[in-house]
C-alpha positions as CSV (number, residue, x, y, z in Angstrom):
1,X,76.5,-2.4,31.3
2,X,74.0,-3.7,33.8
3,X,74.8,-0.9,36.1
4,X,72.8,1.7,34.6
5,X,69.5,-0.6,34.1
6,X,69.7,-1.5,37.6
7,X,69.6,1.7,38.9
8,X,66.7,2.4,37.0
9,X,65.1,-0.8,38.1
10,X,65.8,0.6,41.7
11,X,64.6,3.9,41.0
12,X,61.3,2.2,40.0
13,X,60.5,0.3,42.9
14,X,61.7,2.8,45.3
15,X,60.0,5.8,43.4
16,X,56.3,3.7,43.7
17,X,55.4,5.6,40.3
18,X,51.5,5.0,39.3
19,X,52.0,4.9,35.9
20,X,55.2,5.1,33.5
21,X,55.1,7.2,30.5
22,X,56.2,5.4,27.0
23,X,59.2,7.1,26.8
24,X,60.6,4.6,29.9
25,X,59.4,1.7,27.2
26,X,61.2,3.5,24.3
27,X,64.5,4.1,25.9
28,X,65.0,0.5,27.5
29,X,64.3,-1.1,23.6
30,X,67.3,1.8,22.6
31,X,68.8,0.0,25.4
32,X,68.4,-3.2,24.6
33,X,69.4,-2.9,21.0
34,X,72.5,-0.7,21.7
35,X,73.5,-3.6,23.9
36,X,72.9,-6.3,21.1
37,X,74.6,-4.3,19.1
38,X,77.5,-3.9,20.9
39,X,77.7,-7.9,21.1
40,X,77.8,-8.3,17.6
41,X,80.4,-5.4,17.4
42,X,82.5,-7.3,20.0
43,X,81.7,-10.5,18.1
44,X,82.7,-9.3,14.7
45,X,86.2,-7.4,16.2
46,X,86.8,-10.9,17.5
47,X,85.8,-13.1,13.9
48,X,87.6,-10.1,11.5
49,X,84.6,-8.9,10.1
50,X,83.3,-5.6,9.5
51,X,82.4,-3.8,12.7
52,X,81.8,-0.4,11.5
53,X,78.2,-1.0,10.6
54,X,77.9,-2.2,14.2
55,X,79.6,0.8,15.5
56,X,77.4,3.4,13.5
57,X,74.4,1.4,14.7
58,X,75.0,2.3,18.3
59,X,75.7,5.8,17.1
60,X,72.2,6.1,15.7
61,X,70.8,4.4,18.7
62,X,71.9,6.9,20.9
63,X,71.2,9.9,18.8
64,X,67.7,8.5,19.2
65,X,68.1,8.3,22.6
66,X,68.7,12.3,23.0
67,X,66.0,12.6,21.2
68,X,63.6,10.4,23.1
69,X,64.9,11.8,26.1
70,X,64.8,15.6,25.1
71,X,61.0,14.8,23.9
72,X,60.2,13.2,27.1
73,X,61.3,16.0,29.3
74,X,59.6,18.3,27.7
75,X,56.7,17.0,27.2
76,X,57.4,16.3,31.3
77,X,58.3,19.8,32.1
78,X,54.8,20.8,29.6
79,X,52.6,19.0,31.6
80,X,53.5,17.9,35.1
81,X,52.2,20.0,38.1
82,X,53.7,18.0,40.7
83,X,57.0,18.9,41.7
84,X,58.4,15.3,43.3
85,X,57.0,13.3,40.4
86,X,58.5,15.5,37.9
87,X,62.2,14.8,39.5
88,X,61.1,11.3,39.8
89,X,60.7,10.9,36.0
90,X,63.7,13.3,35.1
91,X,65.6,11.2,37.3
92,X,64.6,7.6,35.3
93,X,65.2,9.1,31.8
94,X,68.6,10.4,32.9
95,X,69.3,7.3,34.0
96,X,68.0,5.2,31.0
97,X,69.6,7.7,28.4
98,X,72.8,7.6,30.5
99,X,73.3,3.6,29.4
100,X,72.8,4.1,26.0
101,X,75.6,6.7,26.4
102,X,77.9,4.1,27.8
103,X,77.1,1.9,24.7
104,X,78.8,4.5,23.0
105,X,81.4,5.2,24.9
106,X,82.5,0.9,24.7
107,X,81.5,1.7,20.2
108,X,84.4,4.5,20.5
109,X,87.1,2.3,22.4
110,X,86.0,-0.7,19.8
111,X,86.6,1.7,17.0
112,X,89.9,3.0,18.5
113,X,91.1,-0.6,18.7
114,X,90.0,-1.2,14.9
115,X,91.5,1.8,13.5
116,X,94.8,1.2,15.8
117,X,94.9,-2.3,14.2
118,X,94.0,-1.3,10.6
């Protein structure tokens, strides 16, 4: 899970961008939350309790994800005139809204595992 955060953290340093739009901010909290909840999922699979609500947590987290990252390039592609720091930027949300995706993916295995067990 630390793969995709690091290569955003990389990007950042190596991209020297002036100023980072509060979409970056937004995304790594939907990061950080999808990954809490993803814990607790792995937590409660391990105690017997109910995962599901865990699960449909990091569902909604990275529905809102998309949608942070569809607003942000668009709003990007609106209103930036310079071609390099426009692919700098599309690269970092990619990249952020690409973790939240692997949150997901782990959520689907978990919920594979429950239902198998069920």
């Amino acid at each position: 899970m630390r793969v995709m955060p690091k290569a955003a953290a990389g990007r950042l340093l190596m991209f020297k961008l002036a100023v980072l739009p509060p979409a970056v901010a937004t995304l790594a909290e939907i990061i950080e939350a999808s990954s809490r909840a993803l814990v607790k999922a792995v937590e409660a699979m391990a105690e017997g309790d109910h995962v599901m609500e865990h699960l449909i947590e990091i569902n909604r987290l990275e529905d809102e994800a998309d949608r942070v990252n569809r607003q942000a390039l668009a709003e990007l592609f609106d209103t930036e005139k310079n071609a390099i720091e426009l692919i700098k930027l599309k690269e970092i949300y990619e990249i952020l809204e690409s973790a939240t995706d692997l949150c997901e993916d782990a959520a689907n295995v978990i919920e594979s595992v429950v239902v198998k067990n069920a």
